[in-house]
C-alpha positions, 0 to 999 in steps of 0.5 A, spaced: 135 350 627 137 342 629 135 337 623 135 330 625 139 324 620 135 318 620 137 311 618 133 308 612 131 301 614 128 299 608 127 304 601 124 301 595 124 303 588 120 302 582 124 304 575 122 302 568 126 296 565 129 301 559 133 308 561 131 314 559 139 316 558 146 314 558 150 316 563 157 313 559 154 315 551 150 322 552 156 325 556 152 332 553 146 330 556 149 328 563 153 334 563 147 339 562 143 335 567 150 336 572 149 328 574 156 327 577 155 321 581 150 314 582 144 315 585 137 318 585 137 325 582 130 330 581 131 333 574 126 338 573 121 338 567 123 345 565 131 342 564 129 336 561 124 340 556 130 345 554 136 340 554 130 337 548 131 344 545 138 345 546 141 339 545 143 335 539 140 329 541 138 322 538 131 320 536 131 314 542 132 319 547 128 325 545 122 319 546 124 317 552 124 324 555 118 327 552 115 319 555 119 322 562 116 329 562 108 326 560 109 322 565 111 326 571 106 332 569 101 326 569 103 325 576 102 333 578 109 333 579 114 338 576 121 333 576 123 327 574 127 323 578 132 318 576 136 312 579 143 313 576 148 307 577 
């Protein structure tokens, strides 16, 4: 099977004003999420919910991501996408 590779011309991206983690302060999170690098990362709603249950996370980022797991659900999706730079 061939794939085509295709440049991107124009690419727009609408992000919320206020991040939902740290990738230098929640090393833990990151890690658990495996986000090694900037870019536009998918992170599954069941990951998410279990790094809450897992995790030893603060009450900041606990909201946040309960508010990123609503909003996808809302959306009929079962990830969160996230620009990481």
């Amino acid at each position: 099977m061939s794939l085509g590779a295709y440049r991107i011309n124009k690419l727009e991206i609408e992000h919320e004003r206020i991040s939902s983690f740290s990738l230098w302060n929640d090393e833990e999170l990151v890690s658990f999420f495996d986000i090694n690098e900037s870019g536009i990362t998918d992170v599954h709603v069941d990951l998410i919910e279990m790094a809450l249950e897992q995790l030893n996370l603060n009450e900041d980022i606990r909201e946040s991501l309960k508010a990123d797991i609503e909003f996808a659900k809302n959306k009929g999706q079962t990830y969160v996408s996230y620009i990481t730079f």
